[in-house]
N, C-alpha and C positions, 0 to 999 in steps of 0.2 A: 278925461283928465288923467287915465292913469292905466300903466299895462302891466299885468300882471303876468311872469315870468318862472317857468319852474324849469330848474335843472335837474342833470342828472343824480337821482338817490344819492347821497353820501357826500354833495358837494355843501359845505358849510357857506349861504354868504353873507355869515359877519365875515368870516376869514376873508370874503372875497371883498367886501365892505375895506375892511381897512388895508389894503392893499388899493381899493380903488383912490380913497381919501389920499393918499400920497401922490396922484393923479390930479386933484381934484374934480375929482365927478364923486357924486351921492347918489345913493337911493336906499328905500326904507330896507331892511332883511322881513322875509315873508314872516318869522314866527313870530312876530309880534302879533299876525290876525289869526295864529292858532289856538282858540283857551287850551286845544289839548296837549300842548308844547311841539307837536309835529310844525312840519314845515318849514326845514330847515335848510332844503336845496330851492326854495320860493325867493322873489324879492318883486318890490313893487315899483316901478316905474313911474316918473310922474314929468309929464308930458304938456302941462298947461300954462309955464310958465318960461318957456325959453323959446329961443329963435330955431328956426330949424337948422341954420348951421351950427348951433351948440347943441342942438340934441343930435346931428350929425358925429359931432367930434364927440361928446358924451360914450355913443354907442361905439366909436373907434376905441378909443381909451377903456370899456368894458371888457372891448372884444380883445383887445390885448393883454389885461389881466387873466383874464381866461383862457387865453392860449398860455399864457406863462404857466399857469397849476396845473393846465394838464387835464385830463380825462377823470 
Protein backbone atom coordinates (compact mmCIF):
# COMPACT_ATOMS: atom_id res chain seq x y z
CA UNK A 1 0.00 0.00 0.00
CA UNK A 2 2.58 2.39 0.54
CA UNK A 3 6.54 3.11 -0.24
CA UNK A 4 8.60 4.57 1.89
CA UNK A 5 11.26 7.05 0.51
CA UNK A 6 14.29 8.81 2.21
CA UNK A 7 16.44 11.46 0.66
CA UNK A 8 19.26 12.88 0.95
CA UNK A 9 20.19 14.41 4.80
CA UNK A 10 19.21 18.07 4.57
CA UNK A 11 16.40 17.66 2.01
CA UNK A 12 13.15 19.05 3.68
CA UNK A 13 9.93 17.39 1.99
CA UNK A 14 7.23 19.63 3.33
CA UNK A 15 9.47 22.23 1.08
CA UNK A 16 9.24 19.49 -1.56
CA UNK A 17 5.46 18.80 -0.41
CA UNK A 18 4.33 22.11 -1.38
CA UNK A 19 6.09 22.61 -4.43
CA UNK A 20 4.77 19.27 -5.53
CA UNK A 21 0.90 20.44 -4.62
CA UNK A 22 1.29 23.31 -7.29
CA UNK A 23 1.70 20.09 -9.58
CA UNK A 24 -0.92 18.37 -8.19
CA UNK A 25 0.57 15.19 -6.86
CA UNK A 26 0.58 14.36 -2.90
CA UNK A 27 2.26 12.47 -0.47
CA UNK A 28 2.53 12.36 3.30
CA UNK A 29 6.18 14.18 4.62
CA UNK A 30 8.02 11.25 6.67
CA UNK A 31 8.26 13.31 10.03
CA UNK A 32 4.85 12.88 10.92
CA UNK A 33 6.05 8.96 11.80
CA UNK A 34 9.05 10.32 13.88
CA UNK A 35 7.77 11.01 17.79
CA UNK A 36 11.59 11.97 17.75
CA UNK A 37 10.86 15.01 15.15
CA UNK A 38 13.76 13.44 12.83
CA UNK A 39 12.82 12.36 9.51
CA UNK A 40 12.70 15.14 7.55
CA UNK A 41 14.37 14.02 4.22
CA UNK A 42 11.58 10.67 4.51
CA UNK A 43 8.17 10.82 2.79
CA UNK A 44 5.65 8.08 2.26
CA UNK A 45 4.18 7.06 -0.89
CA UNK A 46 0.88 5.61 -1.13
CA UNK A 47 0.38 3.44 -4.01
CA UNK A 48 -3.12 1.71 -3.39
CA UNK A 49 -5.36 3.82 -4.96
CA UNK A 50 -4.55 5.08 -8.50
CA UNK A 51 -4.04 3.59 -11.85
CA UNK A 52 -0.67 2.91 -12.83
CA UNK A 53 -0.61 5.61 -15.46
CA UNK A 54 -1.06 8.26 -12.55
CA UNK A 55 1.25 6.77 -10.36
CA UNK A 56 3.50 6.77 -13.62
CA UNK A 57 2.92 10.60 -14.04
CA UNK A 58 2.75 11.12 -10.11
CA UNK A 59 6.47 9.86 -10.12
CA UNK A 60 7.25 12.06 -13.39
CA UNK A 61 6.04 15.42 -11.71
CA UNK A 62 8.13 14.22 -8.40
CA UNK A 63 10.90 13.61 -10.25
CA UNK A 64 10.85 16.98 -11.55
CA UNK A 65 10.46 18.80 -8.56
CA UNK A 66 13.38 17.33 -7.53
CA UNK A 67 15.48 17.98 -10.21
CA UNK A 68 14.35 21.67 -10.00
CA UNK A 69 15.95 22.06 -5.91
CA UNK A 70 18.84 20.51 -6.80
CA UNK A 71 21.20 18.30 -4.65
Amino acid sequence: MFLWARLPEGCDTKEILSRCLERNVAFVPGKEFFPDGSGENTMRLNFSNASPEKIEEGIRRLGEVLKEMGP
